[in-house]
N, C-alpha and C positions, 0 to 999 in steps of 0.2 A: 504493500500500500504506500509505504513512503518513497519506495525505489520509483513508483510509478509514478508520482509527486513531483520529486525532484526531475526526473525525465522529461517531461514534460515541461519543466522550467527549463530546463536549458534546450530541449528544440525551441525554444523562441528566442533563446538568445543569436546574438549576429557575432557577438567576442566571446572567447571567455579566455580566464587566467588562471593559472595554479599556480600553488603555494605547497611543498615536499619537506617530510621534514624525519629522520630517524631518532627513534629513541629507545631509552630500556626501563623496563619497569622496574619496582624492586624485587619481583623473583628473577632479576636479570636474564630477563627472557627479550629479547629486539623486534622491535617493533617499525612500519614505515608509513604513516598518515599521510593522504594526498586531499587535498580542500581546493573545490571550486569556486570560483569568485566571477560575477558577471553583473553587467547593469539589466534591470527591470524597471520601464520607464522612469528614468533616471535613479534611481532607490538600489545602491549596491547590496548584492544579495550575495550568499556565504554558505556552502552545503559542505560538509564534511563526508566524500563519498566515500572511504575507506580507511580501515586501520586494521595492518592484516600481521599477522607473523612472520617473520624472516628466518627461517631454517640458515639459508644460505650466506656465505660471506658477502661482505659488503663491497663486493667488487663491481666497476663501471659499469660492463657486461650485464651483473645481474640485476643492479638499480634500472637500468636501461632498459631491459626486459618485463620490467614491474611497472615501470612509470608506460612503457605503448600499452602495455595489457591495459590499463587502467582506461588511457585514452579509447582506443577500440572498446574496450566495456562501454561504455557510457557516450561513443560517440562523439567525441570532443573537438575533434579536428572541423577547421572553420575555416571555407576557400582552397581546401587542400591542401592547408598550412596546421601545423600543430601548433597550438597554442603557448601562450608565454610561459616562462615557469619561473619563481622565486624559490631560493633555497641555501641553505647557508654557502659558507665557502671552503666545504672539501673537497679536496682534489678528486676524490671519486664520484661525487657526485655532480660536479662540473665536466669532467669525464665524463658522466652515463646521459647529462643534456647534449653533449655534442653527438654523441652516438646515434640518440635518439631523433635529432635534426630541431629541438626545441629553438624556437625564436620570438621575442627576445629572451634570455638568460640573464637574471637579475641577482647581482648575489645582497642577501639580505642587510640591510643599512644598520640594524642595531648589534646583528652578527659582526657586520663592518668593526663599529665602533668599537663595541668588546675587543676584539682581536686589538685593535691599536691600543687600546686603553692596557689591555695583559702587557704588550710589548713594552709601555711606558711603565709598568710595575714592577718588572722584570728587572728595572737597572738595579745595579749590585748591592749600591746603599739602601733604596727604598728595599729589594727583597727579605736583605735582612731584617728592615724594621719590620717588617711584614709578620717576617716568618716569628718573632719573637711574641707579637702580638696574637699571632693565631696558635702560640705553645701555652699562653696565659690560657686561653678563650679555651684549649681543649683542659687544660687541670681543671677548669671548673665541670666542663660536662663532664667530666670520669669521675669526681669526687665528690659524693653527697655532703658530706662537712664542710667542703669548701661554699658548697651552695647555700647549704643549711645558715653558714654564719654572714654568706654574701646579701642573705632576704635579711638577714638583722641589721647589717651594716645600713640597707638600701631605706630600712624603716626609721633608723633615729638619723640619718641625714635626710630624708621625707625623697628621696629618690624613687622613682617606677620600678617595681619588682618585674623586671626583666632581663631575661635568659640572656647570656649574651650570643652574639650571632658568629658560625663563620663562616667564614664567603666559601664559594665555588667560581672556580676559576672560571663554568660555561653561565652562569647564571650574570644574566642582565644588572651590571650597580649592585654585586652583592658585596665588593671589596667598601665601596661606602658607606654602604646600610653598618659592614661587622665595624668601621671606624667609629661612626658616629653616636654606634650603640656603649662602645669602648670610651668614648672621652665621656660619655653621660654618663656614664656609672665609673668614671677614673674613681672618683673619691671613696665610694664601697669598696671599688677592685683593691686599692692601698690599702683601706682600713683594715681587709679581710686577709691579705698577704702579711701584714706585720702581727696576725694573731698567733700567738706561741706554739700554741694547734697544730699550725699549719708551716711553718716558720724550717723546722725540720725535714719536710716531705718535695719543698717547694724552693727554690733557692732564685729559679729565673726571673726575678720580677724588674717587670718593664712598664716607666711610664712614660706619657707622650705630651705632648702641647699641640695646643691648633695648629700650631703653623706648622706641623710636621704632616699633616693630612692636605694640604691645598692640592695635590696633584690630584686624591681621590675624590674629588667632591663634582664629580660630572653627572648629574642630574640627570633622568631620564627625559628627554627631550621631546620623546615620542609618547609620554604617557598619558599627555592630554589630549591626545589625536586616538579616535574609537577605532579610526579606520584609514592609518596614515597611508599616503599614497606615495607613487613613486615617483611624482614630482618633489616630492621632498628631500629627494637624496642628495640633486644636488647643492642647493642652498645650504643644506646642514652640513654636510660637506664642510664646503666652503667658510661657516661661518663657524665651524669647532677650528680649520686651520687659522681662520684670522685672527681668535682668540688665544690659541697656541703660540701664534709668535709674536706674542705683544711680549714684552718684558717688565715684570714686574719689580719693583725692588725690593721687592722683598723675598724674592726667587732666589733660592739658595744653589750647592752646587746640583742637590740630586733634585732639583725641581725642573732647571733646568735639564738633567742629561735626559727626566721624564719624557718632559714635552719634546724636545727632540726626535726621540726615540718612535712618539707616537706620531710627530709630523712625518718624519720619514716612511712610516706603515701608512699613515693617512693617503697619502700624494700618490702612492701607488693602486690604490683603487679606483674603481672607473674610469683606467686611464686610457682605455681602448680608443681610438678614435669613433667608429660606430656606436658603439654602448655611451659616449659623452653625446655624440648630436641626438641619439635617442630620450636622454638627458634632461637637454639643454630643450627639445619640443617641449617633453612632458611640462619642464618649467613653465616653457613661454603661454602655453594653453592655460597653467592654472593663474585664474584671475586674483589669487591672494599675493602673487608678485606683481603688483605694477609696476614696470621699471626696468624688471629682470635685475634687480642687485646682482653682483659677482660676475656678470657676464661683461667682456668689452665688445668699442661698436663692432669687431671682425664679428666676435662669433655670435651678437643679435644676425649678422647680416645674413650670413650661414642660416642660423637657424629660422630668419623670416623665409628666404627661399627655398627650403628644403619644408617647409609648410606651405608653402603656396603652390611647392609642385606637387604635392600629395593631395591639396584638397580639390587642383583641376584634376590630377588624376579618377579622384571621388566623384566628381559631379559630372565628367566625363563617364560614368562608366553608368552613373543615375539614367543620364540620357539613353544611352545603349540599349538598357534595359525597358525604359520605357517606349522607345521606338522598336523595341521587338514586341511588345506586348500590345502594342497601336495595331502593328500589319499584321499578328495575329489573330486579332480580333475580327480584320476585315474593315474596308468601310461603313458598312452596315450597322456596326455594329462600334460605334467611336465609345471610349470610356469617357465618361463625365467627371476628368483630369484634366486642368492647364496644362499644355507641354511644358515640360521646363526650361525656361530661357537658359541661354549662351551666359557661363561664367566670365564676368567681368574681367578685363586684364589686370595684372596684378604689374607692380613697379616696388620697389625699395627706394623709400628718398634716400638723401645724403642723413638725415637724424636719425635714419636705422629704423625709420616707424613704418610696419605695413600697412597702404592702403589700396582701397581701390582707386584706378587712374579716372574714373566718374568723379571721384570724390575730390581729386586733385584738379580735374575740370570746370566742376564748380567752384571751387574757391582755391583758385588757382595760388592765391599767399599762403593759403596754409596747406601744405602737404599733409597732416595728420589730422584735417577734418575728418570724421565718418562718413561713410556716403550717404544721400540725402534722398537716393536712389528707392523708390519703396519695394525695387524687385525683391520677392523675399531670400537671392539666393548670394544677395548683398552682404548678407552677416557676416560674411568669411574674412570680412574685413575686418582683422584681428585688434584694430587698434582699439574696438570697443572692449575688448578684454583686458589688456593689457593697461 
């Protein structure tokens, strides 16, 4: 009943998108989850069609053979093109996309970040603070006394009786969350390490100041977004590098080797030429960029033209189809449709703003009027988004 449901949703769809993703339970048994993503008059819609066991190793070959079976199940292929796919950034699973002929291949933006953010962790001074902090955080979960006397500490300082956290290297801002939870309860942590008790058993004790956490304190950026899209990679991109290399003075030596570490992993993703104007579209389409921040005028120019050859491509092909459905029909028998008028010619001024040349006609001083044009096939004139 619901296979028959969802089915039926996506024959109406015209795109659709997947999002892949492997994991293990805790009977550490492997798992590989495929979710489909499509619009339904404009209202994005989200179907989780599979979560199946993986017997087999996780090799290209075998993801690859998982992810067409999937597609073929369900039909998914759109124009005789397979659908887009997100998915982290393993080599094998970037491997089993090219196998499979997937376009476009998106590797996931908070997966991105993570990764840069690990590399920035990694430098040699921060790991060890690290690793000192996460030697505290495990004596207490091993040691009921140590906890036992940490809830007492936490009650006559009026502190929140909470567990302290430790991170996971794959988990999203978890090296933050186990800091932030560590400098709130510093003052328990001390009070309960200098108990005589404990004093004996425990010898590592490490404490820290704010200013030794500034590198971890990178917020999840995407958490207020229900359903962040993929015009957002590259702006946020862009705008964690430009915050990266500002220099702080108060940036010490390992805050710096941090940031570094992470700008240099940052710069290498989406650095493909194809996969960046893919990009750089997705931006320019979404209307919460006016401006295009971080883009200069070359690659507006780029990306106005490679939009305006794709939407004559579009409405060229509208036409096509309608003049085949006209001489089908017969004279006799005309559908009670406008033809669709001839797509306006398209120009790039010198300000980089696309318009229609109607619209430069009319008010020949401003090149970045809207056209005033009422054909309705006018809107393509991007400038009213932008």
């Amino acid at each position: 009943m619901i296979q028959e449901t969802v089915t039926k949703c996506l024959q109406k769809a015209d795109f659709v998108a997947l999002t892949t993703y492997a994991w293990t339970s805790r009977a550490t048994q492997n798992y590989n989850t495929i979710t489909v993503h499509f619009l339904d008059n404009w209202e994005l819609k989200s179907f989780m069609l599979q979560t199946r066991v993986m017997y087999e190793s996780h090799t290209a070959e075998h993801l690859s053979e998982l992810l067409i079976n999937a597609v073929n199940e369900w039909n998914l292929k759109r124009h005789d093109q397979m659908p887009s796919l997100t998915t982290d950034n393993a080599k094998n699973i970037i491997n089993a996309e090219q196998l499979a002929g997937f376009q476009p291949h998106i590797g996931c933006i908070t997966h991105t970040i993570n990764l840069a953010t690990q590399r920035g962790l990694k430098v040699p001074q921060l790991d060890r603070l690290l690793g000192r902090i996460r030697r505290v955080v495990t004596y207490f979960h091993k040691s009921n006394i140590a906890m036992a006397i940490l809830n007492t500490k936490q009650t006559l300082l009026e502190l929140p009786h909470l567990k302290l956290i430790m991170d996971v290297s794959t988990r999203w801002n978890s090296t933050f969350n186990m800091l932030e939870c560590f400098l709130e309860q510093q003052p328990a942590i001390e009070a309960t390490l200098l108990n005589k008790d404990l004093k004996k058993n425990f010898k590592d004790v490490y404490t820290m100041s704010g200013d030794d956490i500034s590198t971890a304190k990178y917020r999840s950026l995407l958490s207020l977004q229900k359903s962040p899209t993929v015009s957002l990679i590259h702006p946020l991109k862009e705008m964690l590098l430009q915050q990266l290399r500002v220099i702080q003075n108060d940036d010490g030596n390992v805050v710096t080797a941090a940031k570094e570490a992470m700008i240099k992993d940052l710069e290498q993703r989406y650095s493909d030429h194809t996969m960046k104007l893919f990009l750089h579209e997705s931006f320019c389409i979404d209307p919460r960029f006016k401006g295009m921040p971080y883009l200069d005028d070359a690659a507006k120019e780029e990306v106005y033209k490679s939009l305006a050859q794709k939407t004559e491509h579009v409405v060229k092909t509208i036409q096509m189809i309608s003049k085949i459905k006209t001489e089908k029909m017969g004279d006799d028998e005309q559908p009670n449709l406008d033809p669709t008028p001839p797509l306006p010619s398209m120009s790039v001024s010198s300000t980089s703003a696309l318009t229609c040349t109607k619209a430069s006609d009319a008010n020949p001083d401003d090149s970045a009027t809207p056209c005033k044009n009422q054909n309705q096939h006018c809107t393509i004139c991007l400038e009213r988004f932008l």
